[in-house]
N, C-alpha and C positions, 0 to 999 in steps of 0.2 A: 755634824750640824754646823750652816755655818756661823762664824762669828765675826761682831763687825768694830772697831773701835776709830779713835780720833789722833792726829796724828800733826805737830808741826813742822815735820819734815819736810827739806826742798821734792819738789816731784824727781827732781834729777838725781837726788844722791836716796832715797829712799832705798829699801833693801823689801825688791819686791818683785817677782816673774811679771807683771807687768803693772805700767800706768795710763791711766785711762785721762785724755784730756778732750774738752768740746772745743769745737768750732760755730760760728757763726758768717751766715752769711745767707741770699738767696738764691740764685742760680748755683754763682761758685762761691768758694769758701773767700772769705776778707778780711776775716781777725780770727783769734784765734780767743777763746773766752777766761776770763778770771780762771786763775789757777793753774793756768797751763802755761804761763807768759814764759816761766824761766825753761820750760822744756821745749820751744820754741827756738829761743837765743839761742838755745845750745847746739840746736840742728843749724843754724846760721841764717842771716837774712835772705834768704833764696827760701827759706821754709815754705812760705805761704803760695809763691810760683810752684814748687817741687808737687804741694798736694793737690792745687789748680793740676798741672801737668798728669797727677795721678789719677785724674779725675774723681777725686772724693767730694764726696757731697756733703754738704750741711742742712740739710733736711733734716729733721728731729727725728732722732732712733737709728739712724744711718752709720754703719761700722765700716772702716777702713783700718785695717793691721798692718801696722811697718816696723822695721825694726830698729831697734834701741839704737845700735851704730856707736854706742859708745856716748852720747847725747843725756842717756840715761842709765842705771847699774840696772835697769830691768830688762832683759831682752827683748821685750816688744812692747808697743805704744801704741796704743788704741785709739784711734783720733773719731770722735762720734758727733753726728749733727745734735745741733743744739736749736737750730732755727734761724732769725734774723736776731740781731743783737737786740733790738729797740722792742721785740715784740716775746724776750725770753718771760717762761711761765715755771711756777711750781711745776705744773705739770709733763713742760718739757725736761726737764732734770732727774723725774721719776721715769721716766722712759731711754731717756740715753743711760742710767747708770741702769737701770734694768736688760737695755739691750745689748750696753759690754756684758756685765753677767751673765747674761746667756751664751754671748760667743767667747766666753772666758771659762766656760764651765770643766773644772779638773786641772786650773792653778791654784798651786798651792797659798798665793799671797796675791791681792790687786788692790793697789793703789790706786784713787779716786781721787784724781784732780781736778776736780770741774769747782763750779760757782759755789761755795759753801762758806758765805762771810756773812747769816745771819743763821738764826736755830730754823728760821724756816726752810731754807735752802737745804741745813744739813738733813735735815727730817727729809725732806725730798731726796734727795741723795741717798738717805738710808734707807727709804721707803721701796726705794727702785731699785736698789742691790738685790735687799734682802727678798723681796717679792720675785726679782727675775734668778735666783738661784735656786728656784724649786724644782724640781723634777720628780713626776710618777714614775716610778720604775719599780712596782713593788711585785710586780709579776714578770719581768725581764731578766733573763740570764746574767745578759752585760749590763751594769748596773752603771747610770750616769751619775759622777759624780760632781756634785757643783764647788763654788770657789770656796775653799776654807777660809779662807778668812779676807775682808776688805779693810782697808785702810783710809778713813778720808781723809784727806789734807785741808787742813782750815786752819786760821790763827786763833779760830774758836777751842782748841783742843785742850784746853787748861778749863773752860768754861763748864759752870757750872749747870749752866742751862741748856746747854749745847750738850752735855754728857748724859742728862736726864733726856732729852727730846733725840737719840740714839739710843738711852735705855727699852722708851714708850713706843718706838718705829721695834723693834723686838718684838715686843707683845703683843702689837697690834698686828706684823705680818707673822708671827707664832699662830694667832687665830685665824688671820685669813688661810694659812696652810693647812690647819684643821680641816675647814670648809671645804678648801679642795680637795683634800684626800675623800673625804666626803663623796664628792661630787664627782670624783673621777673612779670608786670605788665600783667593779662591776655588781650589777645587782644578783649574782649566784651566793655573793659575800657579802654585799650590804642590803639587809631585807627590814622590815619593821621592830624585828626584835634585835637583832646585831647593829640597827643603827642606835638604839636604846642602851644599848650594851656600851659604846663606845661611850657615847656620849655621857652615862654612868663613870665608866671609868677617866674622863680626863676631867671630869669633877672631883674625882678624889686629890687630884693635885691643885687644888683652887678654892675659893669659899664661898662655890657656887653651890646650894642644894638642889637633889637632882628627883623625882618622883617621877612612874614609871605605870600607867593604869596598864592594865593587859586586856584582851578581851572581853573577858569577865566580869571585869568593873567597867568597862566600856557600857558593858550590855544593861550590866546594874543602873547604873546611872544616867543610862538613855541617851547616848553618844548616837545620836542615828543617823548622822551625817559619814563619821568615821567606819561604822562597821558597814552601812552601806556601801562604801565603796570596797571595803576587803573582803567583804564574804565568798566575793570570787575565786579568792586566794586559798591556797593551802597554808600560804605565811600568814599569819593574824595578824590585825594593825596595834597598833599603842599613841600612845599618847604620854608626850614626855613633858612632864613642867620644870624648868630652870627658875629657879630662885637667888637670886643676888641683894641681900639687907643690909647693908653699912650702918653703922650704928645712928648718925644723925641726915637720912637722907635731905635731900632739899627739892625732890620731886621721885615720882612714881610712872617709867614706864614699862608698858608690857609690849612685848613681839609675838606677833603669831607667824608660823610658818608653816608651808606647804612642804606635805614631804611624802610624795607619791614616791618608793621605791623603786619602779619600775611603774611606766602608765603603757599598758597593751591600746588602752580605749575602752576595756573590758568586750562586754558584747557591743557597743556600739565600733566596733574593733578597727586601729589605725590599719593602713597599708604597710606591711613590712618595713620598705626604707623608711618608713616613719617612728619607728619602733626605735632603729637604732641609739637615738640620745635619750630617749627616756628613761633610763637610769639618772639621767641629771635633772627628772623632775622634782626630787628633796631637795634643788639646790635649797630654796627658800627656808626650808628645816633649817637645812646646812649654816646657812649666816645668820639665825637668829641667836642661834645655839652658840655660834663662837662668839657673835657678837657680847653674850653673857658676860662669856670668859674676860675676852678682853677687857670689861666694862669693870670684871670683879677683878683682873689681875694688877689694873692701871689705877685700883683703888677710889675711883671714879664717884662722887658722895649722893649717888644716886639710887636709889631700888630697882630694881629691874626684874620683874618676871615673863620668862618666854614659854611658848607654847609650840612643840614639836607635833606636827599631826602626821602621826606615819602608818599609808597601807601602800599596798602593793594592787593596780588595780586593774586584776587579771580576767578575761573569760571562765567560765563553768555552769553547771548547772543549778549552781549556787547562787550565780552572782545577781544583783542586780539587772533588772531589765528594765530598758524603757518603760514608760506607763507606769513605772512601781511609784507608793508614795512613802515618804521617808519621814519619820517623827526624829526632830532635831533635838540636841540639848535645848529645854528651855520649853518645849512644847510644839514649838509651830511644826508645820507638816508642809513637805514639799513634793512636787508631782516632777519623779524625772523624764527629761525627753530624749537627754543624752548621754551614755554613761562616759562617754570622753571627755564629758562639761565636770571632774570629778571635784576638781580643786575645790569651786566655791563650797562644794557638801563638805570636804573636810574644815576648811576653815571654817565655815557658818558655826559648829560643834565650838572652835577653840576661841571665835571672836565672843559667841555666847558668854564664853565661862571668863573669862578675863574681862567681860565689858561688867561683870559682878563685883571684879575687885575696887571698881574706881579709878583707875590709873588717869593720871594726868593725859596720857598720850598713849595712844594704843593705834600701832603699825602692824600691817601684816606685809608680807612679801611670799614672793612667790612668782615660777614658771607659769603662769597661769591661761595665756590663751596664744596661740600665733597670730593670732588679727592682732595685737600690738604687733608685731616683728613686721606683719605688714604694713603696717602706718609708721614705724618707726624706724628699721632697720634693724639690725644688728648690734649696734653701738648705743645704742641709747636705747633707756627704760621708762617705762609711762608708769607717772604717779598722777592718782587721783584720790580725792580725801574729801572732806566734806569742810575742812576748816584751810580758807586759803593762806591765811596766815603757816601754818603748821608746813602747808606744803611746803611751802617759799623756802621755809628753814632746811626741811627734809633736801629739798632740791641743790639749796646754796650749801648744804654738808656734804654733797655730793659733788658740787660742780668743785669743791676746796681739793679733794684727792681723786680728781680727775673720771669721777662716774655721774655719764652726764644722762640727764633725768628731764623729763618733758610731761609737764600737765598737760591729761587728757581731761576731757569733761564728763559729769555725771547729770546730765538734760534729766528736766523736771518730769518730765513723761517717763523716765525709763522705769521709775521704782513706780511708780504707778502701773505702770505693765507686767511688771513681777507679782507683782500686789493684787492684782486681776483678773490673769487669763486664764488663769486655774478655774476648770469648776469641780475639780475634785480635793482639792488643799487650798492652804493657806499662801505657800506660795509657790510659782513656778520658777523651775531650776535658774531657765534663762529664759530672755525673751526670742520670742519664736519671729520675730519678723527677721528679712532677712538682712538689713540696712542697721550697722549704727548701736551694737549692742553683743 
C-alpha cells in the first residue's frame, strides 16, 4: 500500500528515485513553479532554454523524464505542466502529482516538489498522488506495482494541520479506491450478493452498521421496484443500508444509490457493444457506500444513512416485461415500458424508504440514463434536485476536488406526465414523448 508523508527537505539532496517538479507556462515552459526553484539552479541558468529545446510542455498533466545529472541525489526528475502561472488551480496540482504517479509507478520513493505552502495545496498534492497510484490488477499475472511511498516537500512538514489534512487526503482516497475496485470488479465476481458481502466486510473495520435484506424480505416488505428488476436474474438483488451515528450529530444525511450489477436492458435488451460497461452500472452503490466510510473514518459529526440498491438486470422467462405493472415500496404502482429504464424502479424502492427517516438531505446518485452523456459529455455530470439551494452546494463540493457538475432542469410538465399517462397505474416508468425526458 502506498504511503505518503511530509518532508522539509531540499528537492536536490532528498534521498529519493526520483523528484517531481511543475512548470509553468502557455505555449512553452517560462518559470519553473514553487518548489522546484532550487532543482532548477542546480541544472544551471540555461535550464529553462534546455526544456524549451526539449520541447516539454507545460500544459497541466504533461510528463517529461530527464535525468538527475548529478543536479539532484535522485536519478531522475520529472518535470510536469502545471499550466499558466496566474491561472494555477487546486485542481491543477491534483492532476500533475496524479500524472507523475502514474508514470512513476514501481519507485520505490517519489519526492514531490510542487506548490505545497498552504494545507490546501498539500491536500491537493496528496489527493493526486495518492489517487493516481491505483492500479486494477487483481486478475493480471504481472501485477503493476505503484509508487511505495511519496514524499512532499513543504515548509509546512512540522505543521500540524498540514499533517492532519495528509492524514484525511488517506481516507478519503482509501474510500474512493473502495469504489473503484467496486466498479472495475467484473460482474461473474461482483453480483448482488458478493457486492453485499464486501461491503459487509469493510464495515467490520469502521463504525459503520451494515444491514443486508435479501429477497425474501424484499418480497415481505414490498420492494417492487427492486425485485422487478431482478427477477430476470438467477443472482437475486438485495438491498444494503449503511449506518453511520456519531454521538452528537449536527445534521442527517442519507444516500441512495444505484447498483445494477450487470444491466443486459433485460428483455427490453442493449446491443452487445453496449453491454460491455455495464458492470459499472453499481457505480452509484459503489460511492454511496464509500462515501459512508469515509464520512465514519474522518469522524465527520454527521449521521449518515445510505442505501445500496443491488440487482443484476438480466433477460429470462422470469423477468419483467414491458406492459408489466410494478407495486413500489410505499404502495404506488407503476406501468413499465422499458426494462432498460431499470434505475429509476430501483431507486424509487430506496428514495421511499429513506424519505421515512426525515433526513435533512437526501441524494441519490447513480449511472442512470445516456441522454445525459449526450447533453453533457463525458466529463461532466448532471445534477438535478428540486432545492436550488442544495444544488449549488452539491455542485460547488464538486467543482472544490475537481468533479465538475451541471444543473439540468426538472420543467413543470414532466411530473405531470409521469403522473398521467398511465391508464393502468399510478405512475408511468418514464415519459413516453420522445423530446426532453
Amino acid at each position: 500500500m502506498t504511503s505518503i508523508s511530509l518532508s522539509s527537505s531540499a528537492a536536490t539532496s532528498v534521498k529519493a528515485d526520483a523528484v517531481v517538479i511543475g512548470v509553468h507556462g502557455t505555449d512553452t515552459v517560462d518559470s519553473v513553479a514553487a518548489g522546484g526553484e532550487k532543482v532548477a539552479s542546480a541544472y544551471g541558468k540555461s535550464f529553462l532554454q534546455t526544456l524549451t529545446d526539449l520541447e516539454v510542455s507545460p500544459e497541466t498533466g504533461r510528463i517529461t523524464k530527464i535525468p538527475g545529472t548529478g543536479a539532484t541525489k535522485a536519478a531522475v526528475v520529472v518535470v510536469v505542466g502545471l499550466g499558466d502561472k496566474d491561472e494555477l488551480e487546486l485542481e491543477s496540482l491534483r492532476r500533475a502529482s496524479g500524472a507523475a504517479a502514474r508514470a512513476l509507478a514501481g519507485k520505490a520513493t517519489v519526492a514531490l516538489a510542487l506548490p505545497a505552502t498552504s494545507d490546501d495545496e498539500v491536500r491537493a498534492v496528496a489527493d493526486g498522488a495518492l489517487l493516481g497510484a491505483y492500479a486494477y490488477d487483481h486478475y493480471l499475472e504481472k501485477k503493476t506495482e505503484p509508487v511505495g511511498e511519496f514524499v512532499i516537500l513543504t515548509d509546512l512538514a512540522r505543521s500540524k494541520t498540514a499533517k492532519q489534512t495528509v492524514s484525511d487526503a488517506e481516507t478519503v482516497t482509501a474510500a474512493v479506491h473502495f469504489a473503484r475496485d467496486l466498479v472495475n470488479a467484473p460482474p461473474n465476481d461482483l453480483y448482488p450478493e458478493s457486492f453485499a458481502d464486501r461491503v459487509t466486510s469493510r464495515a467490520r473495520r469502521s463504525k459503520v452498521s451494515v444491514s443486508v435484506s435479501d429477497e425474501k424480505t424484499l418480497e415481505s416488505k414490498g420492494y417492487g421496484g427492486i425485485l422487478g428488476v431482478g427477477q430476470g436474474s438467477a443472482r437475486p438483488p438485495r438491498l444494503v443500508k449503511l449506518s453511520y451515528k456519531p454521538s452528537r450529530p449536527v445534521a442527517h444525511i442519507a444516500f441512495v444509490g444505484k447498483g445494477i450489477t450487470f444491466d443486459s436492458g433485460g428483455l427490453s435488451i442493449k446491443p452487445s457493444n453496449a453491454m460491455v460497461t455495464m458492470k459499472c452500472d453499481m457505480a452509484g452503490a459503489a460511492a454511496v457506500s464509500a462515501a459512508v466510510f469515509a464520512i465514519a473514518d474522518l469522524g465527520l459529526p454527521v449521521r449518515v444513512t445510505a442505501y445500496a440498491c443491488l440487482a443484476e438486470n438480466m433477460p429470462s422467462g422470469k423477468a419483467t416485461r414491458p406492459g408489466d405493472v410494478l407495486t413500489m415500496y410505499g404502495g404506488k404502482t407503476v406501468e413499465v415500458l422499458n426494462t432498460d429504464a431499470e434505475g429509476r424502479l430501483v431507486l424509487g424502492d430506496a428514495l421511499a424508504l429513506a424519505s421515512k427517516t426525515s433526513p435533512d438531505v437526501l441524494v441519490d446518485v447513480a449511472t442512470l440514463t445516456g441522454a445525459c452523456q449526450i447533453a453533457l459529455g463525458d466529463r461532466v455530470s448532471g445534477i438535478l434536485g428540486n432545492d436550488d439551494a442544495l444544488v449549488e452546494l452539491v455542485r460547488a463540493a464538486g467543482g472544490r476536488v475537481g468533479e465538475a457538475l451541471w444543473q439540468l432542469p426538472i420543467s413543470e410538465e414532466m411530473p405531470v406526465k409521469v403522473r398521467t399517462y398511465s391508464r393502468v397505474a399510478d405512475l408511468m416508468q418514464h415519459n413516453v414523448d420522445l423530446y426532453g425526458g
